[in-house]
N, CA, C and O of each residue as an XYZ file, in Angstrom:
580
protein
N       3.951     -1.829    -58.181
C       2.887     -2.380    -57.370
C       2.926     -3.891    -57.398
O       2.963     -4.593    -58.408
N       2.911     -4.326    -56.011
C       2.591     -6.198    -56.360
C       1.547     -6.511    -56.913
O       0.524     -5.827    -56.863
N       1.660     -7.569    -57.506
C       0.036     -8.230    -57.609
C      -0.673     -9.411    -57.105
O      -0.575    -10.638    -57.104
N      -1.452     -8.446    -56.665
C      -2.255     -9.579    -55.372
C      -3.244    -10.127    -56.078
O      -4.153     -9.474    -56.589
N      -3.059    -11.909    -56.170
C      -4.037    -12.900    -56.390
C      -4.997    -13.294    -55.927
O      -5.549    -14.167    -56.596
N      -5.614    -12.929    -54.734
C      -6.628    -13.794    -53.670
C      -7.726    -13.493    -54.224
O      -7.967    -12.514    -54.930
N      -8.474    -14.414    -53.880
C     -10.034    -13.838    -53.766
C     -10.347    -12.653    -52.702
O      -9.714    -12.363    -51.686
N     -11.449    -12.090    -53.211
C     -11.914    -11.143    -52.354
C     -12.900    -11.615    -51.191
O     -13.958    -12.230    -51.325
N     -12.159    -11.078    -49.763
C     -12.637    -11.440    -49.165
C     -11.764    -12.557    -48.217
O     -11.926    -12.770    -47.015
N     -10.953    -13.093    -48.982
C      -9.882    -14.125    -47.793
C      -8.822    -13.619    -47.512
O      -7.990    -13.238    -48.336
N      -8.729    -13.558    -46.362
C      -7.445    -13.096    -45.621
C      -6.387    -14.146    -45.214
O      -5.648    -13.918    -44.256
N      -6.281    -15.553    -46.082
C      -5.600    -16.506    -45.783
C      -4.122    -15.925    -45.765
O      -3.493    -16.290    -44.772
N      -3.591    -15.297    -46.432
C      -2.600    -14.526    -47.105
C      -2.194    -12.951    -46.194
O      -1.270    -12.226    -46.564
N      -2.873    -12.709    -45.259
C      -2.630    -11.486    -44.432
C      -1.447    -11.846    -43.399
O      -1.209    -12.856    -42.738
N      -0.884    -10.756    -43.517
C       0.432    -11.158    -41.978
C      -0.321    -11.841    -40.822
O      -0.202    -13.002    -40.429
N      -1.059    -10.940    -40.400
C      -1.633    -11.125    -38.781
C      -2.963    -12.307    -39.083
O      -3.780    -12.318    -38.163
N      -3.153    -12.916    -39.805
C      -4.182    -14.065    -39.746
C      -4.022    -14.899    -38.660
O      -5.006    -15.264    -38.017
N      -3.332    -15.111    -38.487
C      -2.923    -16.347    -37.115
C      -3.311    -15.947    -35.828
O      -4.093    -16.492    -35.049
N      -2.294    -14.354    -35.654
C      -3.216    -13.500    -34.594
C      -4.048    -13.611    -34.119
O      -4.202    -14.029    -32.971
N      -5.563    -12.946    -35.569
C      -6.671    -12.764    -35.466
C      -7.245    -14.046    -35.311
O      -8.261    -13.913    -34.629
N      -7.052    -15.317    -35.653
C      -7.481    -16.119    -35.224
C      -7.796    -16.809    -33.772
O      -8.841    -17.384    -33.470
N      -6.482    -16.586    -32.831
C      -6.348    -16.882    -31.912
C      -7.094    -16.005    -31.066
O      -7.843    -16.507    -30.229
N      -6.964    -14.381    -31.198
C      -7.548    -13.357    -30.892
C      -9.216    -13.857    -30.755
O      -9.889    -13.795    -29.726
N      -9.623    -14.319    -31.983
C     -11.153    -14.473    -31.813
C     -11.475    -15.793    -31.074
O     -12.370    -15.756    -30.230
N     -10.621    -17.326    -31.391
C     -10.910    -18.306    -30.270
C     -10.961    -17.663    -28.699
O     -11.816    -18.128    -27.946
N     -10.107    -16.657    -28.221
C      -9.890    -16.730    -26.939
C     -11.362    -15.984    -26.867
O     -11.914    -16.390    -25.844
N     -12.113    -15.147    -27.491
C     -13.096    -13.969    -26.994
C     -13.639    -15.604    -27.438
O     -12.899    -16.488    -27.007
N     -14.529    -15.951    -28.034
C     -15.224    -16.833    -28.100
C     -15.274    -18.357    -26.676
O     -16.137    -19.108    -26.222
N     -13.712    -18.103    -26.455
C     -14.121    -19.251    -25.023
C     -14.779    -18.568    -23.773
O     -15.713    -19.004    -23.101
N     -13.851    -17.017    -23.563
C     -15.380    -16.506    -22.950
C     -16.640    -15.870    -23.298
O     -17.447    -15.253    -22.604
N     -16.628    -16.060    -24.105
C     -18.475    -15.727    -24.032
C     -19.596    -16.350    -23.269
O     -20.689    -15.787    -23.304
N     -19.446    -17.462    -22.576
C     -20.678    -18.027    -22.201
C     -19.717    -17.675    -20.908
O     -20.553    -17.125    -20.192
N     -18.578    -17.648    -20.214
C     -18.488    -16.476    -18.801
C     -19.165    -15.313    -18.916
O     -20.002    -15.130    -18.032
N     -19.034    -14.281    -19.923
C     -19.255    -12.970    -19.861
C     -21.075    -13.045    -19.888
O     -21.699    -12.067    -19.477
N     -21.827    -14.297    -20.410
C     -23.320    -14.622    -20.197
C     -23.807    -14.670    -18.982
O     -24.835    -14.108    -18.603
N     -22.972    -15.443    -18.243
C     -23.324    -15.944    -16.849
C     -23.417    -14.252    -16.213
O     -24.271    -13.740    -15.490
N     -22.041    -13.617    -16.879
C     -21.591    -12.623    -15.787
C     -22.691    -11.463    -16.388
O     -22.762    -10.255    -16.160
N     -23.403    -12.230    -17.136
C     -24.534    -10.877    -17.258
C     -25.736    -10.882    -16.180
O     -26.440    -10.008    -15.675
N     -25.664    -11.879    -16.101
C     -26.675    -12.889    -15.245
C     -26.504    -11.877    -13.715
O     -27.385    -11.157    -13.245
N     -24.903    -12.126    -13.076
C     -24.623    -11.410    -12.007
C     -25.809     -9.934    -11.662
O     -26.595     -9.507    -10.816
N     -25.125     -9.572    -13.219
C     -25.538     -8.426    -13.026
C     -27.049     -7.716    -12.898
O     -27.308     -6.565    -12.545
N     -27.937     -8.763    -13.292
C     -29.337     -8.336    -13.319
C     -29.661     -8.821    -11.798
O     -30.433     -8.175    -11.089
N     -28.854    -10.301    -11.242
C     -29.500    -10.502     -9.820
C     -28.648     -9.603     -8.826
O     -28.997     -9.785     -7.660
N     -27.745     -8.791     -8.961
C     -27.376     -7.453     -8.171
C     -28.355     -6.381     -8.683
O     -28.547     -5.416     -7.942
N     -29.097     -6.448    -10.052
C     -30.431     -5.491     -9.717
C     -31.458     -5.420     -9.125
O     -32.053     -4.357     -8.948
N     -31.955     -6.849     -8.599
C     -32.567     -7.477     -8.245
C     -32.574     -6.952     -6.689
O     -33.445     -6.411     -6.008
N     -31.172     -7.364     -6.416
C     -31.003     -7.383     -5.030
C     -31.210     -5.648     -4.689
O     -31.923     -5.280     -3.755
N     -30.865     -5.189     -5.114
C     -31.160     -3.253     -4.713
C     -32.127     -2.676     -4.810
O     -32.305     -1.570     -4.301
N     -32.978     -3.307     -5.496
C     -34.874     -3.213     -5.221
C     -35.483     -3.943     -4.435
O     -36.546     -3.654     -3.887
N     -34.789     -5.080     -4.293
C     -36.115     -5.946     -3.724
C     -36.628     -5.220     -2.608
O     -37.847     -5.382     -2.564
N     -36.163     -4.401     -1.579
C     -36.874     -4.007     -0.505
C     -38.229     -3.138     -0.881
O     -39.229     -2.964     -0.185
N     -37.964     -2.697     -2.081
C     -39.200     -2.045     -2.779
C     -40.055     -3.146     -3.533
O     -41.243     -2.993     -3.250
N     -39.865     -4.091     -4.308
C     -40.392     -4.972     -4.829
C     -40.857     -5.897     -3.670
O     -41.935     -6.488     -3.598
N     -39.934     -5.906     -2.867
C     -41.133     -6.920     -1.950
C     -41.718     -6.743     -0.837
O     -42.313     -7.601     -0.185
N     -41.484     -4.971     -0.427
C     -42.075     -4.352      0.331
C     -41.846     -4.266      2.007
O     -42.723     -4.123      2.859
N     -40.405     -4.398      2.204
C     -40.593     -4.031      3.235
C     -38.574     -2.956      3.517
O     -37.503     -3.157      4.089
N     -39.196     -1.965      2.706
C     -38.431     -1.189      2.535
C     -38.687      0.404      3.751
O     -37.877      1.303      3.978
N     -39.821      0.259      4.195
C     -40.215      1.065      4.743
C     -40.753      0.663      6.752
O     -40.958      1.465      7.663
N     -40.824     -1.176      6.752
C     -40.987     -1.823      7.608
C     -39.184     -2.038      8.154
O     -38.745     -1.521      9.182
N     -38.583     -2.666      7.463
C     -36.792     -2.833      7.831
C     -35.769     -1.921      6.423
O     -35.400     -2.354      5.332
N     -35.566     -0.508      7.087
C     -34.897      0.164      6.269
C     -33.628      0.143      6.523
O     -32.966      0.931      5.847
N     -32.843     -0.749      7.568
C     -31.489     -1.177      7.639
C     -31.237     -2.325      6.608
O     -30.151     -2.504      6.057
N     -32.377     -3.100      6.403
C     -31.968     -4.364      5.244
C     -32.395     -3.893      3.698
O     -31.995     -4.279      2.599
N     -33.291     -2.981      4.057
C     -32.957     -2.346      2.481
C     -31.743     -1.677      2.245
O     -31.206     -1.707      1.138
N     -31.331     -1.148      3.092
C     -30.091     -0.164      2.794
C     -28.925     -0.984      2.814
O     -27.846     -0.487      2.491
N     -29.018     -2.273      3.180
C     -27.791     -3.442      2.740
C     -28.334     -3.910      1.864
O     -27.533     -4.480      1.122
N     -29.772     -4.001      1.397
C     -29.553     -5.039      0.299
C     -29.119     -3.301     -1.115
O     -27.937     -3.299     -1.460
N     -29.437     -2.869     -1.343
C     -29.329     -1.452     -1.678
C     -27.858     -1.208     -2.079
O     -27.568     -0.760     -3.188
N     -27.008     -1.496     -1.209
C     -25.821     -1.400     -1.433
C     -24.807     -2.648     -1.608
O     -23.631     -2.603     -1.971
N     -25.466     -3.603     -1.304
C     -24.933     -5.045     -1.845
C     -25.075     -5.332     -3.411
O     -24.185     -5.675     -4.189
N     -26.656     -5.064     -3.712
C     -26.911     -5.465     -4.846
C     -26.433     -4.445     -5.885
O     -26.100     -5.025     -6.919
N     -26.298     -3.195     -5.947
C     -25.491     -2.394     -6.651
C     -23.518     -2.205     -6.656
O     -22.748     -1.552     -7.362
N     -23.340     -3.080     -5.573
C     -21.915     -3.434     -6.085
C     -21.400     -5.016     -6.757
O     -20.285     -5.370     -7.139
N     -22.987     -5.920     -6.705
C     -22.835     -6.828     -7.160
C     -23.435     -6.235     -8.865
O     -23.022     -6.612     -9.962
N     -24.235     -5.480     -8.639
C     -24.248     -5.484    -10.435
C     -23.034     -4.443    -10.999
O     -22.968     -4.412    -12.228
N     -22.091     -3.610    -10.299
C     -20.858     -3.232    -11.078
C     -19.972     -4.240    -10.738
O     -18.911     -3.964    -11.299
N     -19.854     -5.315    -10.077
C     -18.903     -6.188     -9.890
C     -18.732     -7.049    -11.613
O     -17.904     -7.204    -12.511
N     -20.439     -7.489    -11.172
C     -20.995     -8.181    -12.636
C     -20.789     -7.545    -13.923
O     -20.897     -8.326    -14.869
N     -20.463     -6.074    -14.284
C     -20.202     -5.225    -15.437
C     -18.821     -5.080    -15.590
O     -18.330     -5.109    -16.719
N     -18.170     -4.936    -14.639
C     -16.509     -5.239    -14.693
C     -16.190     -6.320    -15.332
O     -15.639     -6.248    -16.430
N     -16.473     -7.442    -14.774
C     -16.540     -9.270    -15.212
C     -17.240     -9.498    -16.430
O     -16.969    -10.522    -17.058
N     -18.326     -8.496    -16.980
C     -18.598     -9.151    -18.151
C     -17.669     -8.241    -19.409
O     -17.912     -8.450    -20.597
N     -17.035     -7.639    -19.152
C     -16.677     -6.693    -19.891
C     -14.856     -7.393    -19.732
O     -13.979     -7.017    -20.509
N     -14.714     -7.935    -19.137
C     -12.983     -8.506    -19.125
C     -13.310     -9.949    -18.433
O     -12.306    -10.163    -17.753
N     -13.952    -10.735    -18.310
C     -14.198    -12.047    -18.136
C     -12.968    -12.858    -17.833
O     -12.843    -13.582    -16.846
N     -11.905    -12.632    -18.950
C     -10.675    -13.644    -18.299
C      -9.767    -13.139    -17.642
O      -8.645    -13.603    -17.440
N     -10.332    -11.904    -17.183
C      -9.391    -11.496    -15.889
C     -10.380    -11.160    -14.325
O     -10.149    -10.406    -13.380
N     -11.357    -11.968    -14.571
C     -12.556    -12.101    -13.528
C     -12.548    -13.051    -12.407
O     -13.439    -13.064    -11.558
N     -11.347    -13.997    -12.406
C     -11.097    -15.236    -11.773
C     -11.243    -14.708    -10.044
O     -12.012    -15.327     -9.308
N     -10.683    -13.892     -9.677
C     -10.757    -12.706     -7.940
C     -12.287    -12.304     -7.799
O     -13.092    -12.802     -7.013
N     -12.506    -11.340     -8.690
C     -14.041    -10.984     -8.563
C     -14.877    -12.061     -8.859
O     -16.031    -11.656     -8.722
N     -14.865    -13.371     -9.236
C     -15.702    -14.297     -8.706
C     -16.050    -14.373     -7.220
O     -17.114    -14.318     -6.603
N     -15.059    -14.485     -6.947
C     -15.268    -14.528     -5.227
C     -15.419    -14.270     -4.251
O     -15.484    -14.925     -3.211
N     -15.557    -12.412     -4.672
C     -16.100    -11.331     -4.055
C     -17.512    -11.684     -4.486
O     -18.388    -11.742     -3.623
N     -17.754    -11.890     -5.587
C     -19.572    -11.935     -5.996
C     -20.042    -13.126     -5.083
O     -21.180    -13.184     -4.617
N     -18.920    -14.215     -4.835
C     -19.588    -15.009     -3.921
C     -19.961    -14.970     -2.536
O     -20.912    -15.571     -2.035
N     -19.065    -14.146     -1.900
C     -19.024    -13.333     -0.418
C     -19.898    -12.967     -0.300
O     -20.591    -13.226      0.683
N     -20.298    -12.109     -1.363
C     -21.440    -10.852     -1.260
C     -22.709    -11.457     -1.351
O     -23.590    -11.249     -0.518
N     -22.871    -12.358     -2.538
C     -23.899    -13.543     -2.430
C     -24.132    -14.093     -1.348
O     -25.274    -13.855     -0.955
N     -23.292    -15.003     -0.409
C     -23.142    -15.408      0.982
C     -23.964    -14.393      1.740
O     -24.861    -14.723      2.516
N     -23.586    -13.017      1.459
C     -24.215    -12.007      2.513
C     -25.229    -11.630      2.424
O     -25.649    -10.810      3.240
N     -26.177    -12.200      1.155
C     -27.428    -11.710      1.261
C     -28.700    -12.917      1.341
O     -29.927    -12.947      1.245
N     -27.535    -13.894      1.588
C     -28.108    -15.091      2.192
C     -28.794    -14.864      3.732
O     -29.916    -15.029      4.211
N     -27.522    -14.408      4.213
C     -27.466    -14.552      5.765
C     -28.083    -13.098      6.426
O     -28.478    -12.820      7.558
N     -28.009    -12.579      5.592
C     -28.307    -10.417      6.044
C     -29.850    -10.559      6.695
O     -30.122     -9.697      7.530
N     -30.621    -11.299      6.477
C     -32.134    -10.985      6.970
C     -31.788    -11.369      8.615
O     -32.339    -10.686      9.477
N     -31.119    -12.172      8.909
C     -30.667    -12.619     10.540
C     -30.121    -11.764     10.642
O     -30.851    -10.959     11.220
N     -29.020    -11.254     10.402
C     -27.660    -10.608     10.909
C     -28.445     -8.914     10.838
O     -28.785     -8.314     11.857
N     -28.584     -8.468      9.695
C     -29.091     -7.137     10.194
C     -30.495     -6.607     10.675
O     -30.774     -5.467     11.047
N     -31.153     -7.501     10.596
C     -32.692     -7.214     11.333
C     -32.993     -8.077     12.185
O     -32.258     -9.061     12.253
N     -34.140     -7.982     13.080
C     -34.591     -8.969     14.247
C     -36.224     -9.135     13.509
O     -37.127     -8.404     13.103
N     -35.857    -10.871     13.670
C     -37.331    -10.833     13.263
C     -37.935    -10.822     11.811
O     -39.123    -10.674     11.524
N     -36.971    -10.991     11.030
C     -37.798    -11.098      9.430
C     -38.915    -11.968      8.953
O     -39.191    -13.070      9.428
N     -39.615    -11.288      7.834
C     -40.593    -12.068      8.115
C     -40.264    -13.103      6.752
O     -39.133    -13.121      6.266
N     -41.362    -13.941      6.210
C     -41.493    -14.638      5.065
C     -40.572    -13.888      3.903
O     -39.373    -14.057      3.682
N     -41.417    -13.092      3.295
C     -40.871    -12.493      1.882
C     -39.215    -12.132      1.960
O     -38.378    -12.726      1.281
N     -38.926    -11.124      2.848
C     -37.746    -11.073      2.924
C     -37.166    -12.260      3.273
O     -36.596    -12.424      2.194
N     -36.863    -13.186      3.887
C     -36.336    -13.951      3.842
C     -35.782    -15.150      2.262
O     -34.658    -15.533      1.935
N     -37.216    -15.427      1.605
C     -37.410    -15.918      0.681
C     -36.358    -14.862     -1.088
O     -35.593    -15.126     -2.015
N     -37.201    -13.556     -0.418
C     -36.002    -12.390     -1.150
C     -34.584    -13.122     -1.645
O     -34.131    -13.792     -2.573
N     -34.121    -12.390     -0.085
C     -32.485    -12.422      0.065
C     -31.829    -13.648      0.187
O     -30.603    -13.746      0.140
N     -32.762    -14.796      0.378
C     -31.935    -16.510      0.313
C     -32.159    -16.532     -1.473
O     -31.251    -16.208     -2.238
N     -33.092    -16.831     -1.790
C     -33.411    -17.293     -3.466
C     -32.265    -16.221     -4.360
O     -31.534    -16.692     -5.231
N     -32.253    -14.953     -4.043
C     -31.376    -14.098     -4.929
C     -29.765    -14.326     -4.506
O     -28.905    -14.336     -5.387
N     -29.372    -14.533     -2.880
C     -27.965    -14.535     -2.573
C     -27.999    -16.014     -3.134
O     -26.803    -16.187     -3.366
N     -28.524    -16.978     -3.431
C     -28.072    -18.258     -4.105
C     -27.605    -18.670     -5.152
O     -26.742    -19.502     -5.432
N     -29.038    -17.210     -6.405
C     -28.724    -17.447     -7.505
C     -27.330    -16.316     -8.086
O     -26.750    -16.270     -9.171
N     -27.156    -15.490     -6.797
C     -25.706    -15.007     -7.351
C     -24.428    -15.746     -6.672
O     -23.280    -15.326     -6.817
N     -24.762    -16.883     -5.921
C     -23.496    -17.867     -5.417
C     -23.384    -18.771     -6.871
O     -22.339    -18.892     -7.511
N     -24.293    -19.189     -7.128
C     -24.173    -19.934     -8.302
C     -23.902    -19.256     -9.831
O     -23.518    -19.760    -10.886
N     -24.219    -18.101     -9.515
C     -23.455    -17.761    -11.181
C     -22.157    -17.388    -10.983
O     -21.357    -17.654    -11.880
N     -21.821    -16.894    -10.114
C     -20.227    -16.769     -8.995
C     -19.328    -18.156     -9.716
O     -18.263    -18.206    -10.331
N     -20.247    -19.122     -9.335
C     -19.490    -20.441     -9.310
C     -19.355    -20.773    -11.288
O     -18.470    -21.010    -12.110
N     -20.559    -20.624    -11.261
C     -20.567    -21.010    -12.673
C     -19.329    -20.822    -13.219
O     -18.376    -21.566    -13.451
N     -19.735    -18.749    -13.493
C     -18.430    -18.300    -14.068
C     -17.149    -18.878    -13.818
O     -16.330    -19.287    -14.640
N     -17.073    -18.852    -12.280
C     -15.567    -19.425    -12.072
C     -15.121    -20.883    -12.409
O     -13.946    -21.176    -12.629
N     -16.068    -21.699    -12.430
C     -15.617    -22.546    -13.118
C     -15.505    -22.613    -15.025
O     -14.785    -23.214    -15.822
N     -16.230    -21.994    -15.092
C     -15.839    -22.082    -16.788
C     -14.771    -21.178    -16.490
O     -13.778    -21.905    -16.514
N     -14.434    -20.126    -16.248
C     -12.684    -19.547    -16.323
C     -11.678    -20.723    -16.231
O     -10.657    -20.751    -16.918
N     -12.084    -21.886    -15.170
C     -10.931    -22.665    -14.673
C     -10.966    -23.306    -16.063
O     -10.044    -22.867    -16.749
N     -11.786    -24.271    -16.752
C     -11.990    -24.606    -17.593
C     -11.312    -24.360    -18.698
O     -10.613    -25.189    -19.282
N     -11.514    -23.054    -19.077
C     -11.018    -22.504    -20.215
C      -9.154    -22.242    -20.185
O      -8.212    -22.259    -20.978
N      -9.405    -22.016    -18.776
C      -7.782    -22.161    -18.649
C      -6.842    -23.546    -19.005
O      -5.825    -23.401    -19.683
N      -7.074    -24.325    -18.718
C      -6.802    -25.526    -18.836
C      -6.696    -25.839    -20.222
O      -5.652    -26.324    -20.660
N      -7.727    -25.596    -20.991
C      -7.465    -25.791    -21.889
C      -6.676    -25.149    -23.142
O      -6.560    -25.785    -24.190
């Protein structure tokens, strides 16, 4: 049997230390992506209720049924991305499209929207353009470095 000197508890002396080191810097540079990209994911929950939360789900049931299906592929977009973050750099920019589209969806699929919806689908498609961006820029970021 060898005899092993270390203290208990340090792995200075393990084969794969270097590995695991690098292994844990890289999860640690994304973590504050995979934050943002949590973020995505609650304002794609957001977006698939609001026609119920802000009530006019039963007045324009073509813009609920886009926001309905926007905001539930923006929150699995957002669960993909937080769950593999540095391979999220593409699906940024689908979350931003889709964001874009729930900017513009109260014109484009209904006639006539009123206040709330409008206020809805601009304030939520913004704050998922901007975590879109966020993320993607801390990816660029992290790349670089």
């Amino acid at each position: 049997m060898a005899d092993v000197s270390h203290r208990p508890g340090d792995i200075a002396g393990h084969p794969d230390a270097s590995e695991m080191r690098d292994r844990y810097a890289r999860m640690l540079q994304t973590r504050g992506v995979a934050a943002v990209e949590e973020l995505v994911i609650l304002a794609g929950l957001y977006a698939a209720i609001s026609a119920w939360t802000v009530h006019f789900s039963a007045a324009r049931p073509e813009l609920a049924i886009s926001n309905l299906i926007v905001g539930l592929s923006i929150a699995a977009l957002g669960l993909c991305m937080s769950m593999a973050p540095e391979r999220s750099q593409d699906l940024n920019f689908v979350v931003l499209l889709m964001g874009a589209w729930l900017i513009a969806s109260p014109w484009v699929v209904t006639r006539n929207p009123d206040t709330g919806m409008i206020l809805s689908n601009v304030i939520t498609g913004a704050c998922v353009c901007l975590f879109a961006l966020t993320a993607g820029g801390l990816l660029m970021s992290k790349r670089r470095t």
